[in-house]
N, C-alpha and C positions, 0 to 999 in steps of 0.2 A: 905641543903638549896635549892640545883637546883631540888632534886629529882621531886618537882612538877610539872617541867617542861618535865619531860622524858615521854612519850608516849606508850604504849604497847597495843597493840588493846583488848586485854584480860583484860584489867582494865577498857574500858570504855564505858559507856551509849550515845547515843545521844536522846537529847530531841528536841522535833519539836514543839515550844507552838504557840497555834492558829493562826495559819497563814491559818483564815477563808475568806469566799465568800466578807461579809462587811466590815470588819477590812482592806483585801486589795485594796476594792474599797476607802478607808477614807484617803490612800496613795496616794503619788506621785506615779503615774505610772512606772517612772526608777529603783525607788526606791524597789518599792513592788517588781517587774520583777526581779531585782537582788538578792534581797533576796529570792525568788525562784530558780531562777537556784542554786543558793547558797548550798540550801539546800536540793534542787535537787541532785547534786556534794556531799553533804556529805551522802544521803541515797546510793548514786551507792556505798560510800565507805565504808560503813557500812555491807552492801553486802558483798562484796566480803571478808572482814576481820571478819565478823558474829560480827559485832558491834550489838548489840542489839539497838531497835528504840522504842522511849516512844512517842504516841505521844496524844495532851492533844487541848480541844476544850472549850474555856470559853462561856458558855449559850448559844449552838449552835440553839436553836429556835429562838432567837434573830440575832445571829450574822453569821448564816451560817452555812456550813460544811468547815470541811480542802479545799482549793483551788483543784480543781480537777487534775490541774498535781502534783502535791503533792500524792495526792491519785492514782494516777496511778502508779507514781513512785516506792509507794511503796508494798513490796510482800502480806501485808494484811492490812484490813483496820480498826483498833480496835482503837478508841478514845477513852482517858481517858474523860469523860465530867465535867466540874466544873462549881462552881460559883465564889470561892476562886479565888483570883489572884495571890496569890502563888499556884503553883502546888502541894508544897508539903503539903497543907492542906488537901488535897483532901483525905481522907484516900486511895483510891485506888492506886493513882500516889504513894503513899506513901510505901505501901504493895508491888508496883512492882516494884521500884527502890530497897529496900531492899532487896527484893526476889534475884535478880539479883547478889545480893552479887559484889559489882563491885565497883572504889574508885574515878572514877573520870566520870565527864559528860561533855560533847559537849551541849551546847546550843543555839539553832535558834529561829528567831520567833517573834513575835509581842505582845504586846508592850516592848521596852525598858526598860520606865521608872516605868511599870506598872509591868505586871507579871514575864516579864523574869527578873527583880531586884528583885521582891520579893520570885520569886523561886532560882536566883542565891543566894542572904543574907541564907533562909532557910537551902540549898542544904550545904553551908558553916559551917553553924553553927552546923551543924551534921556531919560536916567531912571530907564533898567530894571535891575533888579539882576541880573546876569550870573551861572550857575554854567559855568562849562566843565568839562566830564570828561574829565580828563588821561588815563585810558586809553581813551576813546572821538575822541581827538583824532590827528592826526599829521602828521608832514613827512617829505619824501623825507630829509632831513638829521637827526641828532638834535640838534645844535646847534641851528637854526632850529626844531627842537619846544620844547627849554628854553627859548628864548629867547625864541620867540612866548606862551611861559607866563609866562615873566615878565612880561614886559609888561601881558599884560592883568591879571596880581594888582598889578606898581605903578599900574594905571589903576581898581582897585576892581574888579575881577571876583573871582569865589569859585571858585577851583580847588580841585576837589574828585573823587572818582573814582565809577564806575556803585556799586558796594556800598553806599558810607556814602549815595551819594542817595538809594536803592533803598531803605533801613532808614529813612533818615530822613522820607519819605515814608509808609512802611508804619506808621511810629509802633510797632505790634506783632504778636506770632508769634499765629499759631493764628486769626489771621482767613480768609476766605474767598481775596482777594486777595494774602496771604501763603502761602497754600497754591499757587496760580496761579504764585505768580512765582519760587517756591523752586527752581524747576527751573532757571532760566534764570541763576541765582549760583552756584547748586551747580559 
């Protein structure tokens, strides 16, 4: 019953969904900004645990590129591109989460209510244990943010935030990689 709660950095994917140039101008300012350092904070931990990192751009001639610290952040820069708002329509998103052989995913990213529920529902329905991070997630609306959160917790997803995943990953203080990623919670 708990197992889905247990953590193992070998079991899991983090997904980055378009948290593009326009998408984060359609934001609240504090809002968008948090949900980048956010998810800023889970690629340094991704890093250091060889988390693997999907990350995925809906009609980027439309809507941008990934936000540029985002893209710095991280070690390379390979968008999956879509039109689908589930990610896992995409055949490619599709062929490289499987590839990865791996059972559970971290999910950030914009929208809520839009793609990251319909990639969280998809992701579900094929198996994998969802966590989304409600402060690394958002909607132009805060309605459609609750309420895309709802959802995917009544559909079995683990809503959960960057600090308790961050701790609960690191298991304990005073390692190497606790030293590493202290800056980035502070």
């Amino acid at each position: 019953m708990f197992e889905k709660y247990f953590i193992k950095p070998q079991e899991l994917i983090l997904i980055i969904t378009d948290i593009q140039e326009k998408l984060v101008n359609a934001m609240k300012e504090d809002i968008a900004e948090k949900v980048i350092k956010n998810t800023i904070t889970l690629i340094e931990l991704s890093k250091l645990f060889n988390i693997p990192i999907i990350l995925t751009e809906q009609y980027p001639k439309g809507l941008g590129q990934t936000v540029e610290k985002i893209r710095k952040a991280l070690s390379h820069y390979k968008p999956i591109e879509k039109i689908t708002f589930s990610s896992f329509l995409e055949p490619k998103f599709a062929e490289s989460i499987q590839r990865l052989n791996r059972t559970k995913v971290i999910i950030t990213g914009m929208e809520t209510h839009v793609c990251v529920w319909q990639t969280s529902l998809d992701l579900l329905s094929n198996g994998y244990t969802v966590f989304v991070i409600k402060d690394a997630v958002c909607s132009r609306k805060k309605l459609d943010w609750k309420t895309g959160l709802e959802l995917i917790k009544s559909a079995g997803g683990i809503i959960t935030t960057t600090e308790i995943l961050v701790f609960q990953i690191l298991k304990k203080a005073g390692t190497g990689e606790f030293k590493k990623i202290l800056k980035f919670v502070k």
